[in-house]
C-alpha positions in Angstrom: 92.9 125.8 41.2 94.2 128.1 44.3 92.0 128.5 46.9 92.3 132.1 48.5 94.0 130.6 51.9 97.1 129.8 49.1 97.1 133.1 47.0 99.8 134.9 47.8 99.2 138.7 48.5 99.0 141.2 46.2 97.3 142.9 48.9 96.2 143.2 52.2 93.5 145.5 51.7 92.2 143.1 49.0 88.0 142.6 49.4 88.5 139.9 46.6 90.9 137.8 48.5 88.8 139.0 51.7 85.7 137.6 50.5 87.4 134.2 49.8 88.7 133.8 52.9 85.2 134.8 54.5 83.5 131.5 52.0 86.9 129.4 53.3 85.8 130.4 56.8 82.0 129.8 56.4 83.2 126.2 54.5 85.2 124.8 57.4 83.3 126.6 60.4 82.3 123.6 62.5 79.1 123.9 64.5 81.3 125.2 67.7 85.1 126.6 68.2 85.8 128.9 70.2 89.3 130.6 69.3 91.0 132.9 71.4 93.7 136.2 69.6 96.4 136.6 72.6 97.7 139.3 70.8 96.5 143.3 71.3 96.6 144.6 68.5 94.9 141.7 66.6 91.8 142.4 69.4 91.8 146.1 67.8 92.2 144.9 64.4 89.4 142.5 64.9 86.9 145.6 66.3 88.0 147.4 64.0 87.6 145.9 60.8 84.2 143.9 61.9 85.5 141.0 61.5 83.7 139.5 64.7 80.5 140.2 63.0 81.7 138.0 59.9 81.9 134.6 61.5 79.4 132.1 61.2 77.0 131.1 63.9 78.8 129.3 66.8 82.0 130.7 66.1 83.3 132.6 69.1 86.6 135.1 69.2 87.3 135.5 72.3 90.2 138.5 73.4 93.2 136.8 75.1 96.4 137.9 77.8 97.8 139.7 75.1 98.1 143.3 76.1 101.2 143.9 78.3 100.0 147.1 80.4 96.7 145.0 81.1 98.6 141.9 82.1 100.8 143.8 84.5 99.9 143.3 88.3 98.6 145.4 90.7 101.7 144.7 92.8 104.1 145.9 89.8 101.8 148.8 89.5 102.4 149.9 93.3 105.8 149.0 93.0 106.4 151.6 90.5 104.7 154.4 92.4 106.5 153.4 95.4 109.5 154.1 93.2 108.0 157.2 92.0 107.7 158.2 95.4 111.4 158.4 96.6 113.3 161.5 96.1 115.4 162.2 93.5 114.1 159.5 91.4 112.3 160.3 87.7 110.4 157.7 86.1 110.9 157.3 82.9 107.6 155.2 80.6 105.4 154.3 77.9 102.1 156.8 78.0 99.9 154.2 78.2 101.9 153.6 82.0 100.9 156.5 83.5 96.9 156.3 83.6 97.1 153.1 84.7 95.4 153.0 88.2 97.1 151.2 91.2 95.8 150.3 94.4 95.3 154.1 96.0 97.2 156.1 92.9 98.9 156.3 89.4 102.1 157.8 87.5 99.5 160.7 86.4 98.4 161.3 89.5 101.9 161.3 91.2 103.1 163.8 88.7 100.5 165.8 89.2 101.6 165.6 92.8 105.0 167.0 91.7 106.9 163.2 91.6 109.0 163.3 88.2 107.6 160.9 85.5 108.7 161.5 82.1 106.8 159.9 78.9 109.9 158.4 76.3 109.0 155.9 73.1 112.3 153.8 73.8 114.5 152.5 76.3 117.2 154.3 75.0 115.1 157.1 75.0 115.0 156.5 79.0 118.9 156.2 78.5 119.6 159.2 76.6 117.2 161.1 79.5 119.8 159.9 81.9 122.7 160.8 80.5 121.9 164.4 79.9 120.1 164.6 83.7 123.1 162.9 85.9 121.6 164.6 88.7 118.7 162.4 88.6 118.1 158.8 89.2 116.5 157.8 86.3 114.0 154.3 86.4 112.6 153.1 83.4 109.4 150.7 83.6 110.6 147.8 81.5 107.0 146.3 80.7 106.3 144.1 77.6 106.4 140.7 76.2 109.6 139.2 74.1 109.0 142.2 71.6 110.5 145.0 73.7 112.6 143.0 75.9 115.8 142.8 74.0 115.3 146.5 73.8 115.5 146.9 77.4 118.3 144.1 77.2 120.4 146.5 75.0 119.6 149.5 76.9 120.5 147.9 79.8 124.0 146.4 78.6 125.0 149.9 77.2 124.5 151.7 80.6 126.9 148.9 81.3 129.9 150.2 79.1 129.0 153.5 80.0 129.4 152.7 83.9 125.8 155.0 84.2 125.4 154.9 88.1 121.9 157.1 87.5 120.2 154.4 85.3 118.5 151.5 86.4 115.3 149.4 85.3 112.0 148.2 86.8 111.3 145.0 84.7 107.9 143.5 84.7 108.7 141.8 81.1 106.6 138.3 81.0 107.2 135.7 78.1 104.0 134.5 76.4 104.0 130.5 76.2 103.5 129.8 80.1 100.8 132.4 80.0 99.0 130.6 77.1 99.6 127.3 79.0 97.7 128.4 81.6 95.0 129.9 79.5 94.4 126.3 77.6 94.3 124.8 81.1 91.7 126.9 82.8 88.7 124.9 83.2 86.0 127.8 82.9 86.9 127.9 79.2 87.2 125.6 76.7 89.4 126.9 73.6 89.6 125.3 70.1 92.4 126.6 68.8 94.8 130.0 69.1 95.5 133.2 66.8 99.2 133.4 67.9 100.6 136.7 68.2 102.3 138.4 65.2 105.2 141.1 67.2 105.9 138.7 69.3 106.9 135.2 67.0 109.2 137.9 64.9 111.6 137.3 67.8 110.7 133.9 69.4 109.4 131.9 66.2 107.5 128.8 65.9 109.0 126.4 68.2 108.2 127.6 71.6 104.5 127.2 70.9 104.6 123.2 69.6 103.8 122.1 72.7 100.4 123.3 72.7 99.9 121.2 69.6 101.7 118.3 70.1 101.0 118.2 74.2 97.0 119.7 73.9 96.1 119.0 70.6 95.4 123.2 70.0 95.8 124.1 66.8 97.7 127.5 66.7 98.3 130.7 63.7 100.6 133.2 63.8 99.2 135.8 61.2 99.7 139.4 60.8 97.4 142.6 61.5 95.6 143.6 58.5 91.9 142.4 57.9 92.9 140.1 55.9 95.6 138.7 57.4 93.4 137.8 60.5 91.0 136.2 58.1 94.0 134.3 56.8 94.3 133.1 60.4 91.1 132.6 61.0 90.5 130.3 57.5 93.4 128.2 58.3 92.7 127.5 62.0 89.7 126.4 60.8 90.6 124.0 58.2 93.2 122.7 60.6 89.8 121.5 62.6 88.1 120.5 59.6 90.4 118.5 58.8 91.4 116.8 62.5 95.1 118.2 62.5 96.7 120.4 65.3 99.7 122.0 64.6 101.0 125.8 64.6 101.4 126.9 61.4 103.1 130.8 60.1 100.3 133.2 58.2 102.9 135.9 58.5 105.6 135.1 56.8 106.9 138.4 55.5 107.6 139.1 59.2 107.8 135.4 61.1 111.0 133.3 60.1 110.6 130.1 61.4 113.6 130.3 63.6 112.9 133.9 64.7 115.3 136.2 65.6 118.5 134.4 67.1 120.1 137.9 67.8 117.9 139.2 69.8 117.0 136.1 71.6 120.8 136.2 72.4 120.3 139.6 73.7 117.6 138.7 76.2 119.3 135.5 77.9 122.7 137.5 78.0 120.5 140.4 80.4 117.7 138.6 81.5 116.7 134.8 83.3 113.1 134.1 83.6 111.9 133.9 87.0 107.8 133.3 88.0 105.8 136.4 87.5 102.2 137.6 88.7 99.9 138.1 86.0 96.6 140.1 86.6 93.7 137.4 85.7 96.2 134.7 85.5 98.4 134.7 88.6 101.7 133.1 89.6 103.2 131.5 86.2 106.4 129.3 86.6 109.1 130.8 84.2 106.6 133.3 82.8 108.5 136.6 83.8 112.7 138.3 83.2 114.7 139.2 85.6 118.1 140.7 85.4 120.8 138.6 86.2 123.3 139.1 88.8 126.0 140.5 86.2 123.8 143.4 85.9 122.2 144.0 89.1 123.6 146.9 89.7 120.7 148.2 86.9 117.7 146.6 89.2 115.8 149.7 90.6 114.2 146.8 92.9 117.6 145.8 94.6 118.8 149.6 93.9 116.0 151.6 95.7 114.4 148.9 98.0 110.8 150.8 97.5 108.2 150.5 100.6 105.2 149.7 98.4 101.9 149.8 99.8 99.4 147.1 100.5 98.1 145.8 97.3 93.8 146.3 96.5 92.1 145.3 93.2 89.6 147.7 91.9 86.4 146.9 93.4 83.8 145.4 90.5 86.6 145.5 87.9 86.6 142.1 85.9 89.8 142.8 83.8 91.3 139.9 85.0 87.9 137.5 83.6 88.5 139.4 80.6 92.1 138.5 80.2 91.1 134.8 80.8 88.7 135.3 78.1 85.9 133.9 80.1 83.9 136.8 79.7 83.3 140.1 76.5 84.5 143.4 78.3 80.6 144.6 77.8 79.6 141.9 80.7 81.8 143.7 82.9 78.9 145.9 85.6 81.4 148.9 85.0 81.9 148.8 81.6 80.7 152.4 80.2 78.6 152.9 83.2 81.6 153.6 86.0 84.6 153.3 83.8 85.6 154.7 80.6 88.7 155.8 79.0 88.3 159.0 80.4 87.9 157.3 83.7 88.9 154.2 83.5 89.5 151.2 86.4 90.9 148.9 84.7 94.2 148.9 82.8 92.0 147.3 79.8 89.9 150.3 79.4 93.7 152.5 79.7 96.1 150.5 77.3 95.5 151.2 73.4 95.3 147.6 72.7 92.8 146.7 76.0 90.3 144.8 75.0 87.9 146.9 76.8 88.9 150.3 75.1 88.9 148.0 71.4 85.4 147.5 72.8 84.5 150.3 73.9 85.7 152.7 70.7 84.2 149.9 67.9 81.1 147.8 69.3 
């Protein structure tokens, strides 16, 4: 007889195959685990759908790195102002960019200044912007994991054959495996096994996570976003414990191929080389950060613009960074909906859409 971690789905709304999961979940639960989403959007689609609430006593999900605005420095965040700053220059970003606070400012506040910062939904967006403004120097703010970094690879490589002098990129792109490296070895928290990140194995696949098995013994799930495809997850980390196995095993296989997506892997290593990046909570990370190789360096607002950025300060009482380690729930923060809120918010994990202060915030 199929249990409901092998039926396949008829759907993903289904409280049948939900409430199977939940009994698969409540069967294997040991007495502790503590696993850890590194993803965003599953840290909304766990608030949002309750499904904290459903585990059994002495199960812990705990929110992970896995928000790229949050993850972005301080020092990338002043960087970008500084570019802001310089005339002629338009800045071209995602929304959630521009309420993100830096050390003394932010995008908002700079336009609201009368600097030029213009919201897009694309790279090619920024691209397209820069075409039709050539009397502009137009920066996009590159920041993401390996999701949108081929995009900014391919937006990159067509300013290329268009010889655009007017378009260049500030990349702040990290890669996710060194981060979780990191996160497995920090001693203030023990973690049982990971609910691996959905958008992100589309392009990478499985193998660049094995070590955490093989090397750490951390079981690992790469599932999907709706409610039942994080119990899914959930189930089968847990019967991986049950039953003494590690190993990182696909949940989301309508959108995860094993081997990912070759092309725009291709895409990434022809643009990009990975360098060490600064993480906010995390730090320096070897060969956890892209940045553009010398063939295309004429596209580095950095090396283009030279900006004079400010001395870096972290928001005093903010604990986004404890939060990003998953040592600590947003609502053990001192500020959390006392001194910041979205409205006015510190921390870039009360700004971003998938923070896991604003998931917080909006559900609990």
């Amino acid at each position: 007889m199929m249990s409901a971690l092998d039926t396949p789905f008829a759907s993903f709304k289904d409280p049948t195959l939900a409430r199977g999961l939940i009994s698969a979940i409540e069967a294997y639960a040991p007495k502790q685990a503590t696993l850890m989403e590194v993803c965003g959007t599953h840290t909304v689609a766990i608030a949002r759908n309750g499904i904290r609430d459903l585990m059994p006593s002495g199960i812990r999900l705990s929110s992970g790195p896995g928000c790229p605005v949050c993850v972005t420095s301080n020092r990338d965040i002043d960087t970008v102002i500084a570019l802001a700053r310089i005339d002629g220059v338009t800045i071209t970003t995602f929304g959630d960019m521009t309420r993100v606070p830096g050390s003394t400012s932010s995008l908002l506040k700079e336009q609201a200044k009368g600097r030029s910062v213009e919201i897009v939904y694309s790279p090619l967006d920024a691209l397209r912007f820069a075409q039709e403004h050539p009397e502009r120097q137009v920066v996009f703010v590159g920041v993401g994991f390996e999701t949108t970094t081929p995009l900014v690879a391919r937006a990159i490589k067509r300013a290329a054959d268009a010889k655009l002098t007017n378009f260049s990129v500030f990349t702040a792109h990290k890669n996710m495996p060194g981060a979780l490296e990191a996160i497995i070895n920090d001693p203030k928290l023990k973690l049982d096994a990971l609910i691996l990140p959905g958008h992100v194995s589309t392009i990478i696949g499985i193998e660049p996570y094995r070590f955490l098995a093989e090397q750490y013994g951390i079981p690992g799930v790469i599932t999907g976003f709706e409610a039942v495809d994080v119990l899914q997850g959930i189930a089968m980390l847990l019967r991986q414990l049950h039953e003494g196995r590690a190993e990182i095993e696909i949940a989301y296989a309508r959108g995860v191929m094993p081997q990912g997506n070759p092309i725009a892997r291709a895409a990434i290593d022809e643009v990009f080389e990975t360098c060490p990046a600064l993480w906010r909570g995390l730090g320096m990370i070897d060969g956890s950060g892209y940045r553009i190789r010398e063939q295309y360096a004429d596209f580095d607002a950095v090396r283009r613009f030279k900006p004079v950025v400010e001395p870096t300060q972290d928001p005093k009482g903010c604990r986004c960074g404890d939060v990003l380690r998953g040592i600590m729930a947003p609502s053990e923060c001192p500020l959390f909906r006392t001194v910041c809120s979205p409205e006015n918010p510190v921390g870039p994990c009360m700004v971003s859409s998938e923070g896991s202060c604003a998931a917080y915030y909006r559900y609990y």
